[in-house]
C-alpha positions as CSV (number, residue, x, y, z in Angstrom):
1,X,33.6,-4.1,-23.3
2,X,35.1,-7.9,-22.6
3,X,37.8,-6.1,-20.1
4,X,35.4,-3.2,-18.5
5,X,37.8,-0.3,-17.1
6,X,37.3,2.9,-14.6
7,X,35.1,4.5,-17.6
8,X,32.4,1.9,-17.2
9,X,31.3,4.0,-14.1
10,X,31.3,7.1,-15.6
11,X,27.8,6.7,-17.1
12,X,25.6,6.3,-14.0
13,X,28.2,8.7,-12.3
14,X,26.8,11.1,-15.1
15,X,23.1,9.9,-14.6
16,X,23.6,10.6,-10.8
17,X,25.0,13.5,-11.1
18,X,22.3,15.0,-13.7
19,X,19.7,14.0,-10.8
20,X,21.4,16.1,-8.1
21,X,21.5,18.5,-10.1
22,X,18.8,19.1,-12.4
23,X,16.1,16.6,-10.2
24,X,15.0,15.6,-13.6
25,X,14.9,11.7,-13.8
26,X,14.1,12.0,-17.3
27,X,16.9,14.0,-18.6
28,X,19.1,12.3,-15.9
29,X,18.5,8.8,-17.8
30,X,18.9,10.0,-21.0
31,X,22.6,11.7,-20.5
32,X,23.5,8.4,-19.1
33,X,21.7,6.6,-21.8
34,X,24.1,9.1,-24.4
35,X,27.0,9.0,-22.6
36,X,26.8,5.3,-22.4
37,X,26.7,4.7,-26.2
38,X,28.7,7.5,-26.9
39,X,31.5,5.4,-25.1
40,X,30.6,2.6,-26.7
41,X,30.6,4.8,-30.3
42,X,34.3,5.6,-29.7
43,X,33.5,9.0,-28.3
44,X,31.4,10.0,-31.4
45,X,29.1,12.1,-29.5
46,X,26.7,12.5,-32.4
47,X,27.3,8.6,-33.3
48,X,26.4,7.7,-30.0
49,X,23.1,10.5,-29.9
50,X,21.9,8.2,-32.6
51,X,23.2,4.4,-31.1
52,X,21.2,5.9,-27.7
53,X,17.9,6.1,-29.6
54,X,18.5,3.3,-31.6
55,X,18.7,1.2,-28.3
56,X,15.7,2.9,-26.7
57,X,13.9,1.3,-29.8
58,X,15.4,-2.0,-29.2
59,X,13.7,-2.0,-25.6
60,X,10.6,-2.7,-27.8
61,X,12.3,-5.7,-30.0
62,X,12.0,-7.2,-26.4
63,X,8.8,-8.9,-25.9
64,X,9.1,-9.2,-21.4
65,X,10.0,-5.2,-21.9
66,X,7.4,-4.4,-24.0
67,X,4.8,-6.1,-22.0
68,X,6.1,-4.7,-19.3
69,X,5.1,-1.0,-21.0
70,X,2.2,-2.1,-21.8
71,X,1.1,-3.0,-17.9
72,X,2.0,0.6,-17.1
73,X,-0.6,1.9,-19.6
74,X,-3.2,-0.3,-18.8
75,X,-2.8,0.3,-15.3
76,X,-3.5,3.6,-15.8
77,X,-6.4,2.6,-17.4
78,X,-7.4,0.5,-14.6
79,X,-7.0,3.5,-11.4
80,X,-9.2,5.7,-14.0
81,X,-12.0,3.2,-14.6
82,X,-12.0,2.5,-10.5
83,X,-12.0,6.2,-9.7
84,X,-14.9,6.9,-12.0
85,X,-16.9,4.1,-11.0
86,X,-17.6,5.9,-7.8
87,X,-16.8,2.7,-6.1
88,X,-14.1,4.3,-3.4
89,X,-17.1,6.3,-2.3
90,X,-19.3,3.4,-2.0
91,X,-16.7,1.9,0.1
92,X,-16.6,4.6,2.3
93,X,-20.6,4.9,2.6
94,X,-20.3,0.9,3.6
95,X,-18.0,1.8,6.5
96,X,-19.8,4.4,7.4
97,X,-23.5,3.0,7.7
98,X,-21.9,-0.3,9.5
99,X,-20.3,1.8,11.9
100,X,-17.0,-0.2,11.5
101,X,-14.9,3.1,12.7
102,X,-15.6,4.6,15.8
103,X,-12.1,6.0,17.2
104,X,-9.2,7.6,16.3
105,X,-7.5,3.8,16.5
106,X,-10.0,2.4,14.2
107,X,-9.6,5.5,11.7
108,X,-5.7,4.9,11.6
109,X,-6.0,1.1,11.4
110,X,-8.4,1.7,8.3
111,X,-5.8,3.9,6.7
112,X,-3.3,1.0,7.2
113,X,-5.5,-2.0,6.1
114,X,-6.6,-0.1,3.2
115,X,-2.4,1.2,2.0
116,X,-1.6,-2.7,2.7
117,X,-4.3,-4.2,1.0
118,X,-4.9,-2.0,-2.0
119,X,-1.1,-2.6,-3.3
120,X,-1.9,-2.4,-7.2
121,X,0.6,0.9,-7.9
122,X,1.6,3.6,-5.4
123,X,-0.1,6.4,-6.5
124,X,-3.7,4.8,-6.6
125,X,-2.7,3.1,-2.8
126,X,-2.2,6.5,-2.0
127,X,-4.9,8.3,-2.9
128,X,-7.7,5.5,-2.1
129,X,-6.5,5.0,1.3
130,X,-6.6,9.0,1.8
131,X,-9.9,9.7,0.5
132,X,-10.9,6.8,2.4
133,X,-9.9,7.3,5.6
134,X,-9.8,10.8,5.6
135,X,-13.3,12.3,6.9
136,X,-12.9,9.3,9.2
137,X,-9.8,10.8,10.7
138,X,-11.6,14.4,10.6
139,X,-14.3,12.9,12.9
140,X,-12.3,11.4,15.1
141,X,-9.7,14.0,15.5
142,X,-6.8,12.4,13.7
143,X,-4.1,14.6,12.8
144,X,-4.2,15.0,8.7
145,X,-0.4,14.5,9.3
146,X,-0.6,11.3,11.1
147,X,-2.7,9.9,8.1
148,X,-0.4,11.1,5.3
149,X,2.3,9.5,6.9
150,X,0.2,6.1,7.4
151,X,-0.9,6.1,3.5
152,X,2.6,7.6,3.0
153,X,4.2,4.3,4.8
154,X,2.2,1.5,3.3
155,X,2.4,2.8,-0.4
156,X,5.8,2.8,-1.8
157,X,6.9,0.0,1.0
158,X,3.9,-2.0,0.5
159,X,4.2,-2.0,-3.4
160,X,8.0,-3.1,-3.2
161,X,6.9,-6.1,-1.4
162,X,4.5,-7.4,-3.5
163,X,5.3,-8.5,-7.5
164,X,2.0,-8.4,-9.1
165,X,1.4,-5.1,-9.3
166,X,3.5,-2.1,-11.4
167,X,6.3,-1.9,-9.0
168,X,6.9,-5.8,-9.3
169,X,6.5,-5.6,-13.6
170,X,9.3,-2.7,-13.6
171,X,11.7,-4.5,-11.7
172,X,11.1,-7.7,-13.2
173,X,11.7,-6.6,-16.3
174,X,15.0,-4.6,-15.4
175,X,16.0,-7.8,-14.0
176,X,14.7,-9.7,-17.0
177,X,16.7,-7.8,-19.0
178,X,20.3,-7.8,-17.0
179,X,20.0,-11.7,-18.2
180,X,18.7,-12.9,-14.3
181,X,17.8,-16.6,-14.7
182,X,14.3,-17.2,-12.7
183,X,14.2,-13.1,-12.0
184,X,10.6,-13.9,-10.1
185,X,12.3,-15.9,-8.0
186,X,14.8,-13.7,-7.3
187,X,12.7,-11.0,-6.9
188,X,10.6,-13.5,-4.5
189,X,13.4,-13.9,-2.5
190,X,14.5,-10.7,-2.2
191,X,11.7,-9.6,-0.2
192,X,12.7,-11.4,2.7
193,X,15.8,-9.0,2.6
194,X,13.7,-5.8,2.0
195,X,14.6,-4.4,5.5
196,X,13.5,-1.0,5.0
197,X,9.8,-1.7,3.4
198,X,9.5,-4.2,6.1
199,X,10.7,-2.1,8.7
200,X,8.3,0.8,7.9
201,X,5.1,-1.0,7.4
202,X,5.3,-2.5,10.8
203,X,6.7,0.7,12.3
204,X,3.5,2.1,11.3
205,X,1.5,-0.6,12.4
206,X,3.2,-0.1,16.0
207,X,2.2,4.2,15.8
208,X,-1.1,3.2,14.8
209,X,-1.8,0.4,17.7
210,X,0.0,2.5,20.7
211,X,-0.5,6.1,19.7
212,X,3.8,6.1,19.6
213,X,4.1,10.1,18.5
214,X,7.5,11.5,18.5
215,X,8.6,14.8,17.6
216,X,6.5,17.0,15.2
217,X,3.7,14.2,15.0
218,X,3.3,14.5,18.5
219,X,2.4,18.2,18.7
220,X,0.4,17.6,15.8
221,X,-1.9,15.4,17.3
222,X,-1.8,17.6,20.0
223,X,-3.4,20.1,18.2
224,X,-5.6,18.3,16.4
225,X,-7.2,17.2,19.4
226,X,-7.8,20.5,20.5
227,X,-10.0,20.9,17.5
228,X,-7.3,22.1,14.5
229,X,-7.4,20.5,11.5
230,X,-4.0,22.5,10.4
231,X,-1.5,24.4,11.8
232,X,-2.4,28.5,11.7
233,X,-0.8,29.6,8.3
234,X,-0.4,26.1,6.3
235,X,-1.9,25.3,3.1
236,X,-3.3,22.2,2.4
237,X,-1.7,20.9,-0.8
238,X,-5.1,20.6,-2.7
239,X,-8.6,20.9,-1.3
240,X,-10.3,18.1,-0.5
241,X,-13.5,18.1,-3.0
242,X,-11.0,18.2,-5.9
243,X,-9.5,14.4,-4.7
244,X,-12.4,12.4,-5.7
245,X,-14.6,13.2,-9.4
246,X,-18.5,13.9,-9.0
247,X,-20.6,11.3,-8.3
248,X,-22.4,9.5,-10.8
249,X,-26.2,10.4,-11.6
250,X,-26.7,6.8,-13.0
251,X,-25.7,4.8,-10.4
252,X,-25.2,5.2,-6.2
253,X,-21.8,4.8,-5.5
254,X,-20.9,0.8,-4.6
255,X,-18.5,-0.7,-2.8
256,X,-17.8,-3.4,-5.3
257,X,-16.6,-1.4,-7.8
258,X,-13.9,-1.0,-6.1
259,X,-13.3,-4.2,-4.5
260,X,-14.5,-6.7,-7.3
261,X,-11.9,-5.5,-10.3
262,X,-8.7,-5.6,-7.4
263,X,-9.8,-8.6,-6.0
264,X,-9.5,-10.4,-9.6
265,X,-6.6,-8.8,-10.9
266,X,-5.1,-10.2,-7.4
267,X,-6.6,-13.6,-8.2
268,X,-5.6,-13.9,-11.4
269,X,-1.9,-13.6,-10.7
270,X,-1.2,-17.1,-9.7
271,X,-3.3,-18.5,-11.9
272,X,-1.1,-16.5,-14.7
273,X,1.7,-17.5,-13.1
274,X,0.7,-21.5,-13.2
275,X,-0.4,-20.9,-17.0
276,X,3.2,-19.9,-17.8
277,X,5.2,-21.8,-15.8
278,X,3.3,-25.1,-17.1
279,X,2.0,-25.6,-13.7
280,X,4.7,-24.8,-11.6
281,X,4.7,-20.9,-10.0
282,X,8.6,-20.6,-10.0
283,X,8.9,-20.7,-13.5
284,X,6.0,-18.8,-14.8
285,X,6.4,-15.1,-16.4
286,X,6.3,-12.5,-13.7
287,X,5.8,-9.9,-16.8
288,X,3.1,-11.9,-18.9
289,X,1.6,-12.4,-15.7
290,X,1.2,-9.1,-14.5
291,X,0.0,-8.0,-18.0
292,X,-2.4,-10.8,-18.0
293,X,-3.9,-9.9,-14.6
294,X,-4.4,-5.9,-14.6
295,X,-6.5,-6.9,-18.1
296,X,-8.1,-9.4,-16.6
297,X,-9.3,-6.5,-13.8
298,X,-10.2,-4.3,-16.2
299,X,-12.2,-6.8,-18.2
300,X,-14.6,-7.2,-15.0
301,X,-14.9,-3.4,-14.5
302,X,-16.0,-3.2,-17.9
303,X,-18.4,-5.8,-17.5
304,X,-19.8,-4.5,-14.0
305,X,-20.2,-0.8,-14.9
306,X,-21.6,-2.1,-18.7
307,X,-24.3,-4.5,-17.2
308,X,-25.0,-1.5,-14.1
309,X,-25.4,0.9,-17.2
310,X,-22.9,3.4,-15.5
311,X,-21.1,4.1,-19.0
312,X,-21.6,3.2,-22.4
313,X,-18.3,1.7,-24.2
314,X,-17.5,4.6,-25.5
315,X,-17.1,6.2,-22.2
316,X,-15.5,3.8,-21.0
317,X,-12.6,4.0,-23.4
318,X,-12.4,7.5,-23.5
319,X,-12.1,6.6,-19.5
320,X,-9.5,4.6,-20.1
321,X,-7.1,6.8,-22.5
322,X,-7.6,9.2,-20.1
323,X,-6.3,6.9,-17.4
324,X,-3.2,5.3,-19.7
325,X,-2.4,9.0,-20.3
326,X,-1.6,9.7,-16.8
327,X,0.9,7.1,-16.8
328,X,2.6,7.5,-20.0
329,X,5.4,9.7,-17.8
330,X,6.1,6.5,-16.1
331,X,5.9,4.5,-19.1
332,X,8.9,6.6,-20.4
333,X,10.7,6.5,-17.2
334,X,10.5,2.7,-17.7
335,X,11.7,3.1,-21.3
336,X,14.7,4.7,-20.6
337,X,15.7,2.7,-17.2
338,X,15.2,-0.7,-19.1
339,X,17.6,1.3,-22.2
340,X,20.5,2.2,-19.8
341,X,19.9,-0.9,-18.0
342,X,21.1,-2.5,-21.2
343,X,23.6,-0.5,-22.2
344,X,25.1,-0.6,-18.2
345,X,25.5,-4.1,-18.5
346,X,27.6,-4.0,-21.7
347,X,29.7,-1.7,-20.2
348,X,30.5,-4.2,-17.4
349,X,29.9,-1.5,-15.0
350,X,29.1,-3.8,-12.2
351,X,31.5,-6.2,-13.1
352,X,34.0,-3.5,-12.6
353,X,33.1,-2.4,-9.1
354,X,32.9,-5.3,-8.0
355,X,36.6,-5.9,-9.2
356,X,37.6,-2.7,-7.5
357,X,36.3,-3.6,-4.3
358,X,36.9,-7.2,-3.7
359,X,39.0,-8.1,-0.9
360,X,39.4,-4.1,-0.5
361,X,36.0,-4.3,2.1
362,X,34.4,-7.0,4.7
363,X,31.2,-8.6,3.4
364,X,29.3,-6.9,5.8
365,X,29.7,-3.0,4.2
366,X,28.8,-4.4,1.0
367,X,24.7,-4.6,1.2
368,X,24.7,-1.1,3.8
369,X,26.8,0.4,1.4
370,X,24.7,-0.3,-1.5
371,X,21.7,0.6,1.0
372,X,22.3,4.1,1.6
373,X,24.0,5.1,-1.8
374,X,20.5,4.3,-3.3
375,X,18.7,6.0,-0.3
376,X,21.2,9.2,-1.2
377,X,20.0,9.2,-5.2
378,X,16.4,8.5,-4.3
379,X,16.4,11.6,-1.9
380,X,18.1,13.6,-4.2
381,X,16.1,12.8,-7.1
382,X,12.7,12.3,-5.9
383,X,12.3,8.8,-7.7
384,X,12.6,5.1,-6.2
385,X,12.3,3.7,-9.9
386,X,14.7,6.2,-11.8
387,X,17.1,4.8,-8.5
388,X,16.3,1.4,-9.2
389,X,17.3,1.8,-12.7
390,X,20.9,3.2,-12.1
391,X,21.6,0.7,-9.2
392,X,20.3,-2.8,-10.3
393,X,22.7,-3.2,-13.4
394,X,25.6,-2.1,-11.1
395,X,24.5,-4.3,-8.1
396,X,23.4,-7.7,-10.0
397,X,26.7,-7.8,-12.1
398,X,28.6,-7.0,-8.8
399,X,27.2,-10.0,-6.9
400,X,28.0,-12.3,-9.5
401,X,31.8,-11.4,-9.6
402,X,32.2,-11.1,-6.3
403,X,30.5,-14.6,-5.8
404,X,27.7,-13.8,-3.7
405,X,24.3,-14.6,-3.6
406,X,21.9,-12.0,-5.4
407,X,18.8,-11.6,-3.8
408,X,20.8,-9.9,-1.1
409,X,22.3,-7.2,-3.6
410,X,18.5,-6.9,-5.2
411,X,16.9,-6.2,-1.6
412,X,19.6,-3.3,-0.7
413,X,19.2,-1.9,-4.3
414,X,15.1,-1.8,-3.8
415,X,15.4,-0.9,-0.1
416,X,17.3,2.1,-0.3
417,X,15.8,3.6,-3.4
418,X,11.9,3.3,-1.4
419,X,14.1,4.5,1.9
420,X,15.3,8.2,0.3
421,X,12.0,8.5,-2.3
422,X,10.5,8.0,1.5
423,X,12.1,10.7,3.3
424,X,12.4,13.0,0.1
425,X,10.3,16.3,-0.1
426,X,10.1,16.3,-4.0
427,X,9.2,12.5,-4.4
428,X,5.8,12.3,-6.0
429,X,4.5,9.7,-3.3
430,X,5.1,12.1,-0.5
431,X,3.5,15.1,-2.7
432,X,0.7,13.0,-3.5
433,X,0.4,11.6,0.1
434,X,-0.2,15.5,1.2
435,X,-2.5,15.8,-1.1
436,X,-4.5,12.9,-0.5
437,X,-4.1,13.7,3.3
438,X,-5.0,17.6,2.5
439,X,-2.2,18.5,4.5
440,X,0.9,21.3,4.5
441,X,3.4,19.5,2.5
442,X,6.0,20.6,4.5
443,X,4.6,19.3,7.8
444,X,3.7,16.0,6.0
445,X,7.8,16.0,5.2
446,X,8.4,17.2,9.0
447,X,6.3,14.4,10.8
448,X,7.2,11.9,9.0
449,X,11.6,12.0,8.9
450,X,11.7,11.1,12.3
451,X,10.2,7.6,11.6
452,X,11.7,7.3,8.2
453,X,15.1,7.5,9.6
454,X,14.1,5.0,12.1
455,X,13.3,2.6,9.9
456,X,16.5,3.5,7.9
457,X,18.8,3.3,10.9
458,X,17.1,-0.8,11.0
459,X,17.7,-1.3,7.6
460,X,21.1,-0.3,7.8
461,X,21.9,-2.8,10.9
462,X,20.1,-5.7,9.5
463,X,22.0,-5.4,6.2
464,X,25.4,-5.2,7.9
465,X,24.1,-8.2,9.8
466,X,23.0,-9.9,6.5
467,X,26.0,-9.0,4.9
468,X,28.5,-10.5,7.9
469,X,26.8,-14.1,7.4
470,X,27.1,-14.4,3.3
């Protein structure tokens, strides 16, 4: 649409509404992704069923969104081959025989080093910083809460913050795909911006360091200090023995399997970055980059756990199918997000709004604005990335129109969505953060509001104050 009316909104209205109602991000991307087309199809329904799949396919005629696909699968690959590698237990053992944790403090602070440092996709932060730090925190009479809220914090926040890892590919490739010139360094510099994901991480580096308990989490450590694990009547969302897989009779379980494939996938991502841009970082491929440096991690855990005899090549592929399998749900949310992102865009969605409200509204409501409607869909719907999907082509567009810079617009798109999936009790993080935790979901959800919205309530000021100097 060259003139883009009131009925360019109508599709992510539709998509928005879907998620409130259904809390299906899937089916909520699709009936945008129809609606979309069917717009565009001159309100053909059935010509615009078939336009909508025909431009999921086109997604793949992309080569930065097809690589970006790809890094989801082979991520997967890459948190399966680590997990079965025993190497998060040998980790543990290494604390543990060095005597590197002796407090309550220590516990916590391990939880936090480990959610900030092992930043390669949420899920995986989650769940290696719980099963490490977690008989820790039992010994030294850490509440389970105050640790899914620590693994909780420095997941989803930590990820946003950092491109080279899954997080950083999907967005970059949403961007990519809106037509962003240099999108990595956009990306880049909308970190600086990320209010919320900063706000949280050091929030919970504050609890950890003073012991700053409010509300629920108070009475929690409490009563975990008398000697209760859990409060009388809640249920763990999984017991513990069922978070890690058997050890292996081949091999002791060793640190390094852990550390050495993260540590070169993390490594490799400049030197991608330099091999693209022809030497200069700014202009190398965040999406070929990423690609390049998960396989390049997965190539040294093959070559570790081949030469320590822990699996023969076929395990390790079946391994790793089993691991790319896991993902594939993301892989489609990806698929469809990058679809309606296109579509979105040549409905001049953004381009409208922005329209609408110029010189209707003071700079400074724009970026809270933006904030908190993407904290409402991520708390509704459960997902930061399904969020991030809807808002993006709405907020770049907007920015350009209105004139403004677009970093800004980015940050407060990415903030809110981690902001609600944060404080949401059906976001997958926060179930999986009980669960690596082995704690009542419920009082994981409970403890943890009171510093979400905390964080929130600082996000929302430093955007207005952000927004007021643009």
């Amino acid at each position: 649409m060259s003139d883009p009316t009131w009925i360019s909104v109508l599709p992510p209205v539709l998509a928005i509404a879907l998620a409130i109602w259904t809390r299906q991000v899937y089916l909520s991307l699709a009936g945008g992704l129809w609606f979309a087309w069917t717009i565009l199809s001159g309100w053909n329904p059935l010509t615009g069923l078939a336009a909508a799949i025909q431009g999921a396919v086109a997604v793949f005629g992309d080569a930065g969104d097809a690589r970006v696909i790809m890094f989801t699968l082979v991520i997967g690959a890459l948190i399966a081959t680590v997990e079965a590698s025993g190497g998060v237990r040998g980790f543990v053992t290494l604390l543990e025989d060095n005597e590197w944790v002796n407090s309550s403090k220590r516990a916590q602070l391990l939880a936090w080093i480990a959610g900030v440092v092992i930043f390669i996709e949420s899920n995986i932060t989650v769940l290696v910083a719980g099963s490490v730090a977690r008989p820790l925190c039992d010994r030294y009479k850490c509440s389970r809460e105050k640790l899914a809220y620590i693994i909780d914090s420095t997941s989803a926040p930590i990820c946003i913050l950092i491109p080279m890892n899954a997080w950083g590919a999907y967005n970059l490739g949403i961007l990519e795909g809106l037509g962003v010139e240099n999108a990595l360094g956009v990306f880049l510099q909308s970190i600086l911006y990320n209010f919320y994901a900063i706000a949280a991480v050091l929030l919970t580096l504050f609890v950890v360091l003073t012991g700053f308990d409010i509300g629920p989490m108070k009475k929690a450590e409490e009563r975990t200090r008398k000697g209760d694990l859990l409060w009388p009547g809640a249920t763990p969302m999984i017991d513990e023995d069922v978070l890690a897989p058997p050890p292996l009779d081949r091999i002791p379980p060793r640190a390094r399997n852990m550390i050495m494939p993260i540590a070169a996938m993390v490594i490799f991502m400049p030197i991608s970055l330099l091999i693209t841009g022809g030497g200069d970082l700014q202009q190398g491929s965040g999406s070929t980059s990423v690609l390049w440096s998960v396989l390049f991690g997965l190539a040294v855990a093959w070559v570790m756990l081949l030469a320590q005899r822990a699996f023969s090549a076929d395990e390790l592929v079946k391994v790793n199918l089993k691991g790319a399998g896991a993902l594939v749900p993301l892989a489609l949310i990806l698929l469809l997000a990058l679809a309606l992102g296109d579509v979105i865009d040549g409905l001049g969605t953004g381009v409208y709004v922005a329209q609408v409200t110029a010189g209707t509204m003071p700079n400074f409501v724009y970026l809270p604005l933006l904030f908190l409607v993407s904290g409402g869909i991520a708390f509704s719907t459960g997902t930061s990335w399904g969020t991030f999907a809807i808002m993006l082509p709405i907020a770049v567009p907007a920015a350009a129109t209105l004139g403004l810079p677009l970093a800004p617009f980015v940050a407060a798109s990415l903030a809110g969505g981690v902001f609600g999936d944060h404080c949401s009790p059906i976001s997958d993080t926060t179930i999986i953060s009980s669960m690596a935790a082995a704690t009542d979901h419920i009082d994981h959800v409970r403890t943890q509001l009171p510093y979400a919205l905390l964080g929130g309530a600082v996000a929302v000021v430093c955007f207005a104050v952000l927004g007021s100097t643009l």
